[in-house]
C-alpha positions in Angstrom: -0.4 -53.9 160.6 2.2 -51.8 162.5 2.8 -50.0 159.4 -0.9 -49.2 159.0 -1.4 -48.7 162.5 1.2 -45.3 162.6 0.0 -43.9 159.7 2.9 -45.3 157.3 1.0 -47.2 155.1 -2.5 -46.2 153.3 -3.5 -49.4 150.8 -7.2 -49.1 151.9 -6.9 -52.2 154.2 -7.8 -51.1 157.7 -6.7 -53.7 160.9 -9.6 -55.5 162.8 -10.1 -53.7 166.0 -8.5 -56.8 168.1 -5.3 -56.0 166.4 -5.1 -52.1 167.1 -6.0 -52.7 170.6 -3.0 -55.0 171.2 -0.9 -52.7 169.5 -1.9 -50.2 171.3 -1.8 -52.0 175.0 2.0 -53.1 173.8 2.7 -49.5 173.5 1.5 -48.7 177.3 -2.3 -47.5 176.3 -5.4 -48.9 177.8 -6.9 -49.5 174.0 -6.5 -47.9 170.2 -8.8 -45.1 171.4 -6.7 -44.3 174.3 -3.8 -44.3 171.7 -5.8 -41.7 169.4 -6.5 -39.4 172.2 -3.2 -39.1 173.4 -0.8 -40.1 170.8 -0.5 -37.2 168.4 2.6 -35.0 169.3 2.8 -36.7 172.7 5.8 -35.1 175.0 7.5 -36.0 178.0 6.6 -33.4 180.5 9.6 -34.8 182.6 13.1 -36.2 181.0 12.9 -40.0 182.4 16.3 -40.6 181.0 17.4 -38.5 183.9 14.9 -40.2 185.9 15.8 -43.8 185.2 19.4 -43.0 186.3 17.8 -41.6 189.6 15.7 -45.0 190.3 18.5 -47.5 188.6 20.6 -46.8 191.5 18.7 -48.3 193.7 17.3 -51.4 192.1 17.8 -54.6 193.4 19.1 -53.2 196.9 16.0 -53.2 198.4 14.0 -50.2 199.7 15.5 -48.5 202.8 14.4 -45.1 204.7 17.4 -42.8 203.2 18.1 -40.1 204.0 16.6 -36.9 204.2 18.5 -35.8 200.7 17.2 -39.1 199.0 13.8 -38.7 200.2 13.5 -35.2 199.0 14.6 -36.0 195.5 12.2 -39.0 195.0 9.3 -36.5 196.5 9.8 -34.3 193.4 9.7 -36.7 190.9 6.8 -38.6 192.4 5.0 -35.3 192.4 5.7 -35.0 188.7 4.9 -38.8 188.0 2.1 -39.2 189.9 0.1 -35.9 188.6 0.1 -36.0 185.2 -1.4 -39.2 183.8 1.3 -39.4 181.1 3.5 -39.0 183.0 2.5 -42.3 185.5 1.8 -44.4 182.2 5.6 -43.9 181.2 6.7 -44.5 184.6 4.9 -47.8 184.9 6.4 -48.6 181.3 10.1 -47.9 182.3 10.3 -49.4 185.9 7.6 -52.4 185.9 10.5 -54.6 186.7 12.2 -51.9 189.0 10.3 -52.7 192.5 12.5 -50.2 194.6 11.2 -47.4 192.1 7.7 -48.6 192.1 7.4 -48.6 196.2 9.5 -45.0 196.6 7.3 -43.7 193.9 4.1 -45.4 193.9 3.8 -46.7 198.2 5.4 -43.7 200.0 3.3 -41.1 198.2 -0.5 -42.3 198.0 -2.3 -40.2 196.6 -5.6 -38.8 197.9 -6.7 -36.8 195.2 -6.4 -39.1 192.5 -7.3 -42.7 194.4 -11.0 -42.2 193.1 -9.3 -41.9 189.8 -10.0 -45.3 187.6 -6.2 -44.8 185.7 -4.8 -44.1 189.5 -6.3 -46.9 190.8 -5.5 -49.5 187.9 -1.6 -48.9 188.2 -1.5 -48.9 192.0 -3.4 -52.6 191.0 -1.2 -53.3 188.4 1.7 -52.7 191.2 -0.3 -54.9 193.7 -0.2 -57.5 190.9 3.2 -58.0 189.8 5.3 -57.4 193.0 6.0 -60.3 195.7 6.0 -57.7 198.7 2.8 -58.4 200.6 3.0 -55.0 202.8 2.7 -53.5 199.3 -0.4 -55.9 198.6 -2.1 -54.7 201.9 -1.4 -50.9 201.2 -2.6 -50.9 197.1 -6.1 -52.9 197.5 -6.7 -51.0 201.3 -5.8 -47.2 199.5 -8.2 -48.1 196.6 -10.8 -49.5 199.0 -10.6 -46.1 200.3 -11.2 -44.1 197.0 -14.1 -46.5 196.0 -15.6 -46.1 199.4 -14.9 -42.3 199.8 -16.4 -41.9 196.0 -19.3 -43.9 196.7 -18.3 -46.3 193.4 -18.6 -49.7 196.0 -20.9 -52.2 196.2 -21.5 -54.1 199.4 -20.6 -57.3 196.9 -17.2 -55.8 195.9 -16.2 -54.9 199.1 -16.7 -58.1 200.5 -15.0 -60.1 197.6 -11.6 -57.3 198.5 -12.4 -57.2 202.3 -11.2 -61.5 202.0 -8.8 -60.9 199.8 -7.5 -58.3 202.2 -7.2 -60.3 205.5 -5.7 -62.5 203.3 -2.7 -60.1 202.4 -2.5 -59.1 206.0 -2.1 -62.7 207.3 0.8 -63.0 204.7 2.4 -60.0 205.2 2.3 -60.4 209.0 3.9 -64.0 208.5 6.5 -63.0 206.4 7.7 -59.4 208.3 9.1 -59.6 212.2 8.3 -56.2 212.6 5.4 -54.3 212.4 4.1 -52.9 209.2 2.7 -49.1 210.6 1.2 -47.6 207.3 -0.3 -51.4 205.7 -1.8 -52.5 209.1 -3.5 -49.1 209.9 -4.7 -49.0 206.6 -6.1 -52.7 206.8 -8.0 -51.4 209.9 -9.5 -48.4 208.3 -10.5 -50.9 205.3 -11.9 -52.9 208.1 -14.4 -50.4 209.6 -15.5 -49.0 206.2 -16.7 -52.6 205.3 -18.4 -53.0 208.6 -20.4 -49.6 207.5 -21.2 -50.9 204.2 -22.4 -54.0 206.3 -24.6 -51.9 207.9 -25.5 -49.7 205.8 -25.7 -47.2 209.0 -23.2 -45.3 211.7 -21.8 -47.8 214.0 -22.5 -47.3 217.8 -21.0 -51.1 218.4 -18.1 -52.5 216.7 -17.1 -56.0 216.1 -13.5 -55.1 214.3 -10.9 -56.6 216.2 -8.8 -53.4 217.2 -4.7 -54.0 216.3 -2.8 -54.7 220.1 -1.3 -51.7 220.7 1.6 -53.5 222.4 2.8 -54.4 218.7 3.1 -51.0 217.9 6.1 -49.3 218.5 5.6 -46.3 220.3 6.7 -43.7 217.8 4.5 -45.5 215.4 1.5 -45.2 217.7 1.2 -41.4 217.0 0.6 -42.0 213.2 -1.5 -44.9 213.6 -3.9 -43.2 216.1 -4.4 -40.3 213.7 -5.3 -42.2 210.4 -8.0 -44.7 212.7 -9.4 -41.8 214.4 -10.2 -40.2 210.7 -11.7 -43.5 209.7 -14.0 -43.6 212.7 -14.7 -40.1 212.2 -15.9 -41.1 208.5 -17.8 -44.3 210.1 -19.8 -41.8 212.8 -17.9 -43.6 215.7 -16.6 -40.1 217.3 -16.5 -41.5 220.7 -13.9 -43.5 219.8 -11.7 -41.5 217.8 -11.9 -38.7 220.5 -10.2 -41.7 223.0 -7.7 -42.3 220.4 -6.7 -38.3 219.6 -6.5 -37.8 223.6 -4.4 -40.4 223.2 -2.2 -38.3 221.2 -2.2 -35.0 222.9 0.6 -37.4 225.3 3.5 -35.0 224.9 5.9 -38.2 224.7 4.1 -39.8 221.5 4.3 -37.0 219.7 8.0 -36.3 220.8 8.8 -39.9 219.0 6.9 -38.9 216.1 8.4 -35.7 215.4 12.0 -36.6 216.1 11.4 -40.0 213.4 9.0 -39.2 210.9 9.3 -37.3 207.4 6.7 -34.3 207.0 6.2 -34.8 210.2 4.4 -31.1 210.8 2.1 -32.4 207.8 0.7 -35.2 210.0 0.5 -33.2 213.6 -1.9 -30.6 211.1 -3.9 -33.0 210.0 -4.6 -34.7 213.1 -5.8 -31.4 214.6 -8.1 -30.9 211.3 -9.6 -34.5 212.3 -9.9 -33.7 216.4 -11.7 -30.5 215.2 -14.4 -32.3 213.3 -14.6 -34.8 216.1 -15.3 -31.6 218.4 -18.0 -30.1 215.9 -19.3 -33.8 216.1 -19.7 -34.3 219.5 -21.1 -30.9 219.4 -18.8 -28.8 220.7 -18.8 -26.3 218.5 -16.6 -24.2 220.7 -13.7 -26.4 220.8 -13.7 -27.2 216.8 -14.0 -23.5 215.9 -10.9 -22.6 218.5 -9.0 -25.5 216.9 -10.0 -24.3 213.7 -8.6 -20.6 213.8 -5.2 -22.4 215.1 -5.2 -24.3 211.8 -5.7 -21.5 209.5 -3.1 -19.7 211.2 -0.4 -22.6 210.7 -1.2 -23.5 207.4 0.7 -20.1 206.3 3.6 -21.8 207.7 3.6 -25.4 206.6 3.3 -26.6 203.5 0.8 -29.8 202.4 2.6 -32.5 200.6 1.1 -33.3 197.1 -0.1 -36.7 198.4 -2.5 -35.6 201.1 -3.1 -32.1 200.3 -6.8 -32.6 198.6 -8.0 -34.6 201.7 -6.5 -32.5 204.0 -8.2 -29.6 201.5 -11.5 -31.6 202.1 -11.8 -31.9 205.3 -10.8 -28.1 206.2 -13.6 -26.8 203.8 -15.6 -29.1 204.9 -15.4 -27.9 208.6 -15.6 -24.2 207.7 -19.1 -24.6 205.6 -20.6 -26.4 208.7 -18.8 -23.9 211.2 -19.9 -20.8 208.9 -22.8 -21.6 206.8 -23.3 -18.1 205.8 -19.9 -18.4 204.1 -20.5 -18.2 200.5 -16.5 -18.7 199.3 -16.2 -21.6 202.6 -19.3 -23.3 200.5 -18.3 -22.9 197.2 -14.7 -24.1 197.9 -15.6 -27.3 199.8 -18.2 -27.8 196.6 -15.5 -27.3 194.5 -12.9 -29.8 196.1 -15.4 -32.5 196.0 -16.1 -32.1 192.8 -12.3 -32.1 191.9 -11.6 -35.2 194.1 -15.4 -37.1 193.2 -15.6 -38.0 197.5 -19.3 -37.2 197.1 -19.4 -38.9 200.4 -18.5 -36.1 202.0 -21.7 -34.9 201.2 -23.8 -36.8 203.3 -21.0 -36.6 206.0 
């Protein structure tokens, strides 16, 4: 059958279907027609030899912060992993039983451009499945909550059946850490108000999610946190609320933490002030979102967007500057074209 299978033997006989999809699965393909697309004179884009020395220093030591050198190597070859589809199939091939690789790799750089992706989303659940780490758990089904909801490809049903499973990992991981979990809880919270909108089936004016206490939140966490919830209330039409929580932020000593702990740090100040401005625009102060938004065109000559969040940052700007500037033809045609790239049709009803 293997024979047959690569082309090495021709006797007429042809393997049952079954068989050339398990062959094909064993070799790290979804099915024999996901071999055949991609099989013939397949290349590594990247040299993973190099790459498994990289990531087989650190197995078995558990994952740490680093340092600044560390964390600047591992963002290049996530960014080479993650983009190319290949490139993430080999990756999960080598290192399924390397968790520090699949957490720097996989956990520290989600992905917004790809989440609505099905391959994307099936090895971030494939992660979820075969690790023990229930912070991991909480991030992978929250993130693809996320791309399902922001792609409009969930049911009410399915977000309930993921919505239990969820408190579920948050109960665990909450049990089994001392110390609070920053990036898993706020996305848990964001999963939280999405659901409630599917509930509804309509922008929320009253809330029944229990809101995280803030006084389990270190302060030079609380920056972060405020700026992802006040983008999911933003999505959920609750712009009260996330105006409370980005006034929050403008506190000089917040952001002080922030920037003197956090990676990419300048990354997340921009794209807090891309969320305040559509907050302004919502509230209907145009004036405000269109001052913010001149600031922000002006800094993004200076910073650059990581990989990870660069298409929903890229969203959200385009987004602002077609409803700022509707005579716009290229503001119009751009946010068109980054919805179309990312599938968040959502934000066409936005």
């Amino acid at each position: 059958s293997l024979r047959r299978f690569l082309g090495k033997l021709n006797d007429g006989t042809k393997p049952r279907i079954a068989t050339l999809n398990m062959i094909a699965e064993s070799l790290g393909y979804q099915d024999f027609k996901d071999f055949s697309d991609n099989s013939e004179e397949e290349k590594n884009p990247i040299d993973f030899s190099v790459i498994k020395i990289f990531y087989e220093s650190v197995k078995g030591k558990g994952v740490i912060m680093g340092e600044e050198r560390f964390q600047n190597v591992n963002y290049e070859l996530a960014e080479k992993i993650i983009l190319d589809d290949k490139n993430l199939k080999h990756f999960m091939n080598y290192f399924y039983e390397n968790p520090e690789a699949l957490e720097y790799v996989l956990a520290w750089h989600p992905t917004y451009g790809k989440i609505a992706e099905k391959n994307y989303q099936n090895t971030l659940l494939k992660m979820a499945k075969i690790t023990n780490n229930s912070h991991l758990k909480v991030f992978v089904h929250s993130f693809v909550f996320l791309g399902k909801f922001l792609s409009e490809d969930l049911s009410f049903e399915e977000a309930e059946r993921q919505i239990k499973n969820l408190r579920k990992y948050v109960a665990q991981m909450r049990k089994n850490y001392h110390f609070f979990w920053t990036f898993p809880e706020v996305r848990f919270q964001i999963a939280e108000y999405l659901f409630e909108f599917l509930k509804s089936g309509k922008y929320i004016e009253k809330s029944n999610v229990k809101i995280t206490d803030y006084s389990k939140i270190p302060n030079n966490y609380r920056f972060i946190y405020n700026i992802y919830l006040a983008d999911a209330l933003n999505l959920v039409g609750r712009f009260q609320e996330a105006d409370v929580l980005q006034e929050t932020n403008e506190s000089h000593y917040y952001q002080e933490d922030f920037e003197n702990e956090n990676y990419h740090s300048d990354t997340h100040i921009l794209f807090s002030k891309i969320s305040r401005a559509i907050t302004f625009f919502k509230l209907g102060d145009c004036q405000k979102a269109n001052h913010l938004f001149r600031i922000i065109t002006n800094e993004l000559s200076e910073t650059k967007i990581p990989f990870d969040i660069k298409d929903y940052f890229e969203i959200q700007y385009f987004y602002l500057a077609a409803k700022l500037y509707p005579e716009n033809k290229f503001y119009q045609k751009q946010f068109a074209e980054i919805v179309r790239k990312t599938n968040f049709t959502f934000f066409k009803k936005f």
